[in-house]
TIVO-2410 file (N, C-alpha, C; in nm, 3 decimals):
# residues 67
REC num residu      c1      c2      c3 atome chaine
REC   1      X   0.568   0.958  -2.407     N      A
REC   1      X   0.621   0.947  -2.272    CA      A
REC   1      X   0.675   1.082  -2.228     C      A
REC   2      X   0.718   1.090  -2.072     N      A
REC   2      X   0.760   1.262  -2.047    CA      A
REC   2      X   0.845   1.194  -1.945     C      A
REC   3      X   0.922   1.275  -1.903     N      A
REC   3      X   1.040   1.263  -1.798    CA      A
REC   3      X   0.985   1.416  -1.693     C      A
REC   4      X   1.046   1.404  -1.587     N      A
REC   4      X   1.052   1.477  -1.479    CA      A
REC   4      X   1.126   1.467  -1.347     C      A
REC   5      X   1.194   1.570  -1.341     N      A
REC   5      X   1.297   1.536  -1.222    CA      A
REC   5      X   1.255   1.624  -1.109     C      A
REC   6      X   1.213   1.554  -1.047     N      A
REC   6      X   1.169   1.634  -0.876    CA      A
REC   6      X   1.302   1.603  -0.807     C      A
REC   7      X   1.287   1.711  -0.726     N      A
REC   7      X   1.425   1.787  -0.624    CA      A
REC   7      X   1.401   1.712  -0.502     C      A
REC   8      X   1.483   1.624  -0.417     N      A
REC   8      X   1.486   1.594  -0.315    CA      A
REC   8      X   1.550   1.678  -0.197     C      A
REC   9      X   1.507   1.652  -0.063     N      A
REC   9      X   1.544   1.759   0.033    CA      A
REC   9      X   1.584   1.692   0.134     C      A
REC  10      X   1.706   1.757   0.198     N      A
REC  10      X   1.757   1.688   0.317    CA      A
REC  10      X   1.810   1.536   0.250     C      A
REC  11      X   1.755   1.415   0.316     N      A
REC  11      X   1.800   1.244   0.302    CA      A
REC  11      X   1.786   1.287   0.173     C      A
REC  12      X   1.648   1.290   0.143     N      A
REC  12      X   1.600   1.219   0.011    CA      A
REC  12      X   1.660   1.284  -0.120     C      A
REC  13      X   1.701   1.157  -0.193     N      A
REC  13      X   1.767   1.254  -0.314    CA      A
REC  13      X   1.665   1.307  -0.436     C      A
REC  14      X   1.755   1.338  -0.562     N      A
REC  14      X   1.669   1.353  -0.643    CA      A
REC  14      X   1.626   1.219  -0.710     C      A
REC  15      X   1.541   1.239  -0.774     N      A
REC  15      X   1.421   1.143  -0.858    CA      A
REC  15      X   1.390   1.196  -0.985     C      A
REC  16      X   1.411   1.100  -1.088     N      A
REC  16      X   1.370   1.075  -1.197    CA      A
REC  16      X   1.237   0.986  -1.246     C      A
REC  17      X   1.116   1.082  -1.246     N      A
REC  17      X   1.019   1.011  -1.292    CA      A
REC  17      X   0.991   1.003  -1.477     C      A
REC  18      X   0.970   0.879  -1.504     N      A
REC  18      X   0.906   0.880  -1.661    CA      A
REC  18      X   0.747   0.783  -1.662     C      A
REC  19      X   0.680   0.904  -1.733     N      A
REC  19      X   0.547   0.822  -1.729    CA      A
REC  19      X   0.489   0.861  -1.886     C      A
REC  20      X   0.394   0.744  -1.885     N      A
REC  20      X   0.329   0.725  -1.984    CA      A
REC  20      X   0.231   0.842  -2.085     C      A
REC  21      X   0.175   0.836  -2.208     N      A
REC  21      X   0.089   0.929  -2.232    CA      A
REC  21      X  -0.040   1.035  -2.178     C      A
REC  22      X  -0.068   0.861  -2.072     N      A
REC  22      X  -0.187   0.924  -1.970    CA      A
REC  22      X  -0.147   0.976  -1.871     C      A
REC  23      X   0.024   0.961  -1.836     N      A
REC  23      X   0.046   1.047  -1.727    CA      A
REC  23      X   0.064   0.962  -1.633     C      A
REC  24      X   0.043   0.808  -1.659     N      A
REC  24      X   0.062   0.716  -1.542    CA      A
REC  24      X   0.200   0.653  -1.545     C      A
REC  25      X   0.284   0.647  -1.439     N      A
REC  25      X   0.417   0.629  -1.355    CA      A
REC  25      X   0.463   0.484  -1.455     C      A
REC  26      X   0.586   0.522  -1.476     N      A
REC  26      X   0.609   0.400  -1.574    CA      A
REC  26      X   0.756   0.367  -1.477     C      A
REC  27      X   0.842   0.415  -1.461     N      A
REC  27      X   0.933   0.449  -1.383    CA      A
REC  27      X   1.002   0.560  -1.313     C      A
REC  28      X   1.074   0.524  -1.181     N      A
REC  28      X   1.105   0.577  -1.073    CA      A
REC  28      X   1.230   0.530  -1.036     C      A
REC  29      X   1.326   0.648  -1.038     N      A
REC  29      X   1.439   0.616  -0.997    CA      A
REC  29      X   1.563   0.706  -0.965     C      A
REC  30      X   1.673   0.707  -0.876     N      A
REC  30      X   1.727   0.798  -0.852    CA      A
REC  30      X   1.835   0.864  -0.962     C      A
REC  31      X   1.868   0.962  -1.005     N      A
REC  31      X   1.929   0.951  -1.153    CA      A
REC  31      X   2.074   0.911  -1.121     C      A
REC  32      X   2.119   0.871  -1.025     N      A
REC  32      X   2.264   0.745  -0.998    CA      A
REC  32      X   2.214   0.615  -1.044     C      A
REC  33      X   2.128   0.615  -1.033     N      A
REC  33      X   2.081   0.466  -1.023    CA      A
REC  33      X   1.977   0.393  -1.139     C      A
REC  34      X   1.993   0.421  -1.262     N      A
REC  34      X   1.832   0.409  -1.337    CA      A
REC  34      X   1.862   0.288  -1.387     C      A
REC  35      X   1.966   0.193  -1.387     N      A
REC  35      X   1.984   0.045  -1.465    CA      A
REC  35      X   1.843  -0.004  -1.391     C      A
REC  36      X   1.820  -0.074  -1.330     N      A
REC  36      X   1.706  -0.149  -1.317    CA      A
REC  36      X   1.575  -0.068  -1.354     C      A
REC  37      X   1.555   0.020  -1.273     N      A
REC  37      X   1.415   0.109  -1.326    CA      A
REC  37      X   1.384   0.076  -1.465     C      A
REC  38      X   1.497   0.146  -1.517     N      A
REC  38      X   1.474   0.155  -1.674    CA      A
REC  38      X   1.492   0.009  -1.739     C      A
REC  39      X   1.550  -0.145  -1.689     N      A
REC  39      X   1.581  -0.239  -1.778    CA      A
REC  39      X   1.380  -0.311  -1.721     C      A
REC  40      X   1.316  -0.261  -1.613     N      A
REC  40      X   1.218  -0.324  -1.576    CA      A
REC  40      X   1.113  -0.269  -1.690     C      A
REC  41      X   1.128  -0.141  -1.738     N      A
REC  41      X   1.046  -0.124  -1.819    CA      A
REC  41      X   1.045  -0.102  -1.940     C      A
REC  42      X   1.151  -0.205  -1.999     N      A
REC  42      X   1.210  -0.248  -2.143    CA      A
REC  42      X   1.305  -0.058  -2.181     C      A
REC  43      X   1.365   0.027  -2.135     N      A
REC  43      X   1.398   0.147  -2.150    CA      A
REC  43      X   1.554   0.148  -2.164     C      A
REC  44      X   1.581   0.002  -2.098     N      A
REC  44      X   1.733   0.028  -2.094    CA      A
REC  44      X   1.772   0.079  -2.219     C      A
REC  45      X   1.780  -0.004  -2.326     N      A
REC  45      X   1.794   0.104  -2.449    CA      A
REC  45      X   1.843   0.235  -2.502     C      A
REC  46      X   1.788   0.311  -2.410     N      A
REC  46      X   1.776   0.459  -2.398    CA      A
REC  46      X   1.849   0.474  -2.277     C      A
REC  47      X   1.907   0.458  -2.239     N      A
REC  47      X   1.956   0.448  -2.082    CA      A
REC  47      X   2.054   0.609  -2.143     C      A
REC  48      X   2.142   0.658  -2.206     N      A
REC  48      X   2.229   0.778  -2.210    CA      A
REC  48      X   2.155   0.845  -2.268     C      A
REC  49      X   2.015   0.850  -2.343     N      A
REC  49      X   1.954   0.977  -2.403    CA      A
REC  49      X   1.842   0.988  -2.280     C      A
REC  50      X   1.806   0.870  -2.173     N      A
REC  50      X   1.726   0.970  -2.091    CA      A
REC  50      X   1.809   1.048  -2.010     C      A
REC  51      X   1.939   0.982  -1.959     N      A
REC  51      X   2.010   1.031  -1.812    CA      A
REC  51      X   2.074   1.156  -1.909     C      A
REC  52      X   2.071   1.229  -1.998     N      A
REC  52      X   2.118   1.375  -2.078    CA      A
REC  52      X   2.004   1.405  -2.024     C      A
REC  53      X   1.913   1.380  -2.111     N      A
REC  53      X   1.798   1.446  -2.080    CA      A
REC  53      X   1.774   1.529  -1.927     C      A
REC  54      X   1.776   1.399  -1.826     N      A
REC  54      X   1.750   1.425  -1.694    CA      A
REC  54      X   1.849   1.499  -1.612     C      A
REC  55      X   1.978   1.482  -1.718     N      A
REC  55      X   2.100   1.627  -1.606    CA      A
REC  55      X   2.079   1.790  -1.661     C      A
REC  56      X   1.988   1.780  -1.795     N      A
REC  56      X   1.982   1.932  -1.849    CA      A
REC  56      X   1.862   1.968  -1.803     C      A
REC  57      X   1.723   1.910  -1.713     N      A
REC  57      X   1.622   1.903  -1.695    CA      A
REC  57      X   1.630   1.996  -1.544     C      A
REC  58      X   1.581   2.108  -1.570     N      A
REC  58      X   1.584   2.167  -1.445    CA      A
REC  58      X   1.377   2.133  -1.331     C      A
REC  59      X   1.426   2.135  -1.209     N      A
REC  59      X   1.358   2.039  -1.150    CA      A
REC  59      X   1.222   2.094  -1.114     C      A
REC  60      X   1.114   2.010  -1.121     N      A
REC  60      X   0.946   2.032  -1.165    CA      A
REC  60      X   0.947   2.058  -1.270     C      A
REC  61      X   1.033   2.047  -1.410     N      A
REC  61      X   0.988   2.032  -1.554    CA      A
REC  61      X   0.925   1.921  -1.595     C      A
REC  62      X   0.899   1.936  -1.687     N      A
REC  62      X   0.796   1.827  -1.764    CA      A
REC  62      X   0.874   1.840  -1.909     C      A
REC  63      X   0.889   1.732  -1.987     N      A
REC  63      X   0.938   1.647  -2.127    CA      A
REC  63      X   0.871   1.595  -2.198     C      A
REC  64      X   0.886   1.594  -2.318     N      A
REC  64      X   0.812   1.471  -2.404    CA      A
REC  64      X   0.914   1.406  -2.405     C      A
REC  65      X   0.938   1.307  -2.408     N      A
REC  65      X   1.049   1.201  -2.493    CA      A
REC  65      X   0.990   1.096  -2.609     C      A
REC  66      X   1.047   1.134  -2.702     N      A
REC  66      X   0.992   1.101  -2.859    CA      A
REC  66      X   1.004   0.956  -2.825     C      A
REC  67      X   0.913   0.887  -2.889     N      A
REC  67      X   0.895   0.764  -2.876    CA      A
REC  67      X   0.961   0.679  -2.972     C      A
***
């Protein structure tokens, strides 16, 4: 899996994307907000090692996150 935090402008805030091996969108969510995102795609779990992840993640990076 990989994480990525795109920069929002003006309204829109920032976004926390995590997607799959192939690169396809697993979740989407604002990084205030990731309880549901992440409990929809069994992640809650991990809920404080992604949101580290995603505040040291400077924005258009790309992650692995160990599975």
């Amino acid at each position: 899996m990989y994480i990525l935090k795109i920069q929002g402008t003006g309204k829109i805030p920032d976004y926390i994307q995590i997607r799959d091996k192939d690169f396809t969108l697993i979740a989407y969510f604002r990084i205030n907000n990731p309880k549901t995102a992440l409990t929809r795609c069994n992640l809650y779990h991990r809920l404080e090692e992604i949101l580290q992840i995603a505040r040291n993640l400077e924005y258009g990076k790309i992650q692995k996150l160990d599975q």
